[in-house]
N, C-alpha and C positions, 0 to 999 in steps of 0.2 A: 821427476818431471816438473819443469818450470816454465814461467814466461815467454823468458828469453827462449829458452828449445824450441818452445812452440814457434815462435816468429823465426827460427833459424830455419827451421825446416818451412816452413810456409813459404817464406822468401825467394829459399833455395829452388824450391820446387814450380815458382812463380818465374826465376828468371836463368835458373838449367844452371846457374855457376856457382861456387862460391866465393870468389873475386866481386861477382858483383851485386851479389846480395851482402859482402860485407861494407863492401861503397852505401847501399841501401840502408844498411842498418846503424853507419856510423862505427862499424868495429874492425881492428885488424882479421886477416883470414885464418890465423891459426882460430883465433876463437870461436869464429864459426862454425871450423871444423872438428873445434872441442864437445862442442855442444850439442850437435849432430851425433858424431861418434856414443857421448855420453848416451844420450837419447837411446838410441839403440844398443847397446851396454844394457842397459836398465832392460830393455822392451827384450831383449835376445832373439834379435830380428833385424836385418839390412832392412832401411827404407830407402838407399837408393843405390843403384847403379852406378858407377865411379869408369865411365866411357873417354875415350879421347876427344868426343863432341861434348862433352860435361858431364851433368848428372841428371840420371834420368830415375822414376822412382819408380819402384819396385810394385808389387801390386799391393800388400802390407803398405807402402811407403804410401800410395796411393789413398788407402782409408785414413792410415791417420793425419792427413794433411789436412784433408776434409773433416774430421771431427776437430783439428787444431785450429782452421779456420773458424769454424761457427764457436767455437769456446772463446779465439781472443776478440769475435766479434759481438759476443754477449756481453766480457767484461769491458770492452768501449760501449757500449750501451747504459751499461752499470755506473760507469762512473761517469757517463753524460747527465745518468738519473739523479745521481747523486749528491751531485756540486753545478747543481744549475746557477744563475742569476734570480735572488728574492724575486717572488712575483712573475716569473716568467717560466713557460715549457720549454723545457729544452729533452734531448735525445734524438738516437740515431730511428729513423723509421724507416722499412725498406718496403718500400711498395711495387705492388705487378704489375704492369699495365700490356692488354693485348695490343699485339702487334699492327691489328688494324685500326687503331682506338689513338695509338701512342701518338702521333702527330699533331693528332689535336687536344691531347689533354695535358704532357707534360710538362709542354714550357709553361702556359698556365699556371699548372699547378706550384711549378718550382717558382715561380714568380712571386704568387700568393703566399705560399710559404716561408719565400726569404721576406715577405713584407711584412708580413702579421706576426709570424713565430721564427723569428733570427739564432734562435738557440735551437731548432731542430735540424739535424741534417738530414737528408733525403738521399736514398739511394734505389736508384727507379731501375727495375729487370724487366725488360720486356720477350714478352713469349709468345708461344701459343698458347692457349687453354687449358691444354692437359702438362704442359710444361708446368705452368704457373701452381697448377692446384698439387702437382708433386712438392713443389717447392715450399708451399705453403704448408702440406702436410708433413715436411720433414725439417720447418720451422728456417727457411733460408727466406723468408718474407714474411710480413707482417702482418698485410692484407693486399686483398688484389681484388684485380674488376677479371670475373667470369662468365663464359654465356652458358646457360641455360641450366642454371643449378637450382636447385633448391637446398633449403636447411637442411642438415642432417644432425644426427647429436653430440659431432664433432664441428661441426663447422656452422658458424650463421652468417647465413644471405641474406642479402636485402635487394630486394629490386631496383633497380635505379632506372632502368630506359629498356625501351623493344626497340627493334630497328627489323625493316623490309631489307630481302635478298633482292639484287637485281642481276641481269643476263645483262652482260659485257663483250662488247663486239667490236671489230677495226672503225675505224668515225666511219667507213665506207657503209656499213650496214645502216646507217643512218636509223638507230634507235633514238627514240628520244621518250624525256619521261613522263610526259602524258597518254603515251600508248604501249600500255602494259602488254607484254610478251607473254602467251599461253608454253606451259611447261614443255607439250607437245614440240609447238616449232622451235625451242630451243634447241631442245635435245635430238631435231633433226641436222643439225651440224655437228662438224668434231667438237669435240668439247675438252678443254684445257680444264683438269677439278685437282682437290685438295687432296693428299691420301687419304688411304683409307686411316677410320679411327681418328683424323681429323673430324673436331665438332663440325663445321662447317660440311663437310664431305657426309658425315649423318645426316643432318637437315634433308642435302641434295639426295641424299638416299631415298630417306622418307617418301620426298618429295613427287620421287619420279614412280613409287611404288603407287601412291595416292593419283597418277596421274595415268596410271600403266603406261606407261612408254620405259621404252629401252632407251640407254644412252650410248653412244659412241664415243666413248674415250680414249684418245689418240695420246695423255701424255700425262701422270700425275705429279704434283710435286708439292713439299711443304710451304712454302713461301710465295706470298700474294705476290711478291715484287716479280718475281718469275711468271708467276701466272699471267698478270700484266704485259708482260716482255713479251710471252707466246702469243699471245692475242692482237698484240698490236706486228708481230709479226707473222701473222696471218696460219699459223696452227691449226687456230680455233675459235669457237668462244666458250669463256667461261660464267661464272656467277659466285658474287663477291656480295658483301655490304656497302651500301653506296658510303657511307663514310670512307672508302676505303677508295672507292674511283671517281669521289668528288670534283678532286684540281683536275685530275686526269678529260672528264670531260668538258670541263670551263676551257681547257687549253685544247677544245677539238685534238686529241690525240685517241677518244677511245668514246666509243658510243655507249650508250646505257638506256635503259627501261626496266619500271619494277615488274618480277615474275611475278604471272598470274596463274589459276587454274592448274594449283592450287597456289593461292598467296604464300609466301612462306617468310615464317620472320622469325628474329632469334630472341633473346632476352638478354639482359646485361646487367649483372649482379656485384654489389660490394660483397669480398667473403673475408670473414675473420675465422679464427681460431675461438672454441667454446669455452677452451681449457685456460684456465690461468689467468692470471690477474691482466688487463689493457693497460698497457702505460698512456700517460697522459698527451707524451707526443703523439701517440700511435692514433688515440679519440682525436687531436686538432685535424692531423691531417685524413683522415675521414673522413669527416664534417666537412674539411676545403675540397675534396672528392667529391662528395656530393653535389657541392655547390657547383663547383667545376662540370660535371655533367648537366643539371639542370640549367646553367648558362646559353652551355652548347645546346641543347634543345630548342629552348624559348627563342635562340636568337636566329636559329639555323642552318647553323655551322653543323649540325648532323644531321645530313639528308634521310628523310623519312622516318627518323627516331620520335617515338614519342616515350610522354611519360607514359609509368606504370597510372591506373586510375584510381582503385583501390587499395593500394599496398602502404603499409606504414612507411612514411618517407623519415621518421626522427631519426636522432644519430642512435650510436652504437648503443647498448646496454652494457 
């Protein structure tokens, strides 16, 4: 098993041909298909499918693609470590950013980073919550911003910001955010929520148990952007982080006010891995995360975020 196999099959399996993953790679298509073949030779195992629509990968095919990827994206990592420019950080960093977060953090961030650190590349995934910290735990990211974690003996948090949930409504409801909405009269309309085992959809759980009230939920779904959508087409209402229906209500398209009775607010954590040594890219862009959050705070580009008060705000260890 070699390089090149690895990137044959990754390719292949990234663009379904071998025609045009050999365009991709720069090689004619027998060789492609040498090395493929080889691969599985060795392994005593088809990893893919051989269809009139192309190739499609086998369930075998399927795992080792995925350990082929995260192996040729260590040794780029490796040798970004390794042959940096005197005097400067360079490598690959791959960071999490949640889904309701990402709009205001990552061009930021990429901006600061192509300014200060030119030799690190960044490769930003955005997720949900539980997306991210799988990811994290199976080492396809570096660090990520989570809600509501604490340290564990695998992983270290660090607080960064709380942010208030608010109840989201057509501009018609005429919410506004100096009059806070009791949990109760929310939850007497339909209500547009997160799945279930969404973080956010826990909060709401909690929330509506601490307030006894039952909810009527007319339609769940993972993604804010749909939630949105249903709301402003007349569904329901839901409840969101106002970072997340900030422009929405500047451009009168969606009303807001922060839930009350019981307040309810989430936490937003840098998380790393405990294990194994930090590259030094990994610490820059970190410390530009941070920075990048406590910007947003101070300047208030995130609506009802505040800092942690107490919590160690220094970079990494």
């Amino acid at each position: 098993m070699d390089i090149k196999q690895l990137k044959a099959i990754v390719t292949v399996a990234e663009v379904g041909s071998v025609t045009r993953a050999a365009e991709l790679l720069h090689l004619v298509q027998p060789a492609v298909t040498r090395q493929i073949r080889t691969l599985e030779q060795e392994l005593g195992i088809d990893l893919f499918e051989r269809t009139g629509q192309g190739m499609r990968l086998t369930e075998a095919g399927a795992t080792m693609v995925d350990r082929a990827r995260r192996a040729l994206t260590e040794l780029e990592r490796a040798r970004a470590e390794v042959q940096p420019t005197p005097g400067k950080v360079a490598g690959i960093v791959t960071v999490g950013l949640l889904e309701s977060i990402s709009d205001l953090l990552a061009e930021t961030l990429v901006t600061a980073i192509a300014r200060d650190h030119p030799g690190v590349e960044l490769r930003l995934m955005t997720a949900y919550s539980g997306h991210l910290q799988q990811w994290l735990d199976q080492g396809d990211v570096d660090l990520t911003l989570l809600y509501d974690l604490n340290s564990t003996p695998s992983l270290h948090a660090l607080p960064l910001a709380r942010e208030r949930l608010w109840v989201v409504a057509p501009a018609s409801a005429g919410l506004r955010n100096d009059r806070p909405v009791p949990f109760r009269e929310a939850a007497s309309h339909p209500l547009v929520m997160p799945t279930q085992g969404h973080g956010l959809r826990s909060l709401i759980d909690a929330a509506a148990v601490r307030a006894g009230s039952s909810m009527d939920i007319v339609v769940q779904t993972n993604s804010m952007r749909v939630q949105k959508q249903l709301v402003l087409a007349g569904h329901g209402w839901t409840v969101l982080p106002g970072v997340g229906i900030a422009e929405d209500v500047v451009h009168g398209t969606l009303s807001a006010a922060p839930l009350s009775e019981p307040d309810v607010w989430r936490s937003i954590a840098l998380v790393t891995p405990r294990a194994g040594r930090t590259p030094a890219a990994v610490k820059v862009v970190a410390g530009e995360l941070i920075q990048q959050v406590n910007s947003a705070v101070a300047q208030g580009r995130w609506p009802s975020a505040q800092l942690p008060v107490a919590e160690a705000r220094a970079g990494l260890e």
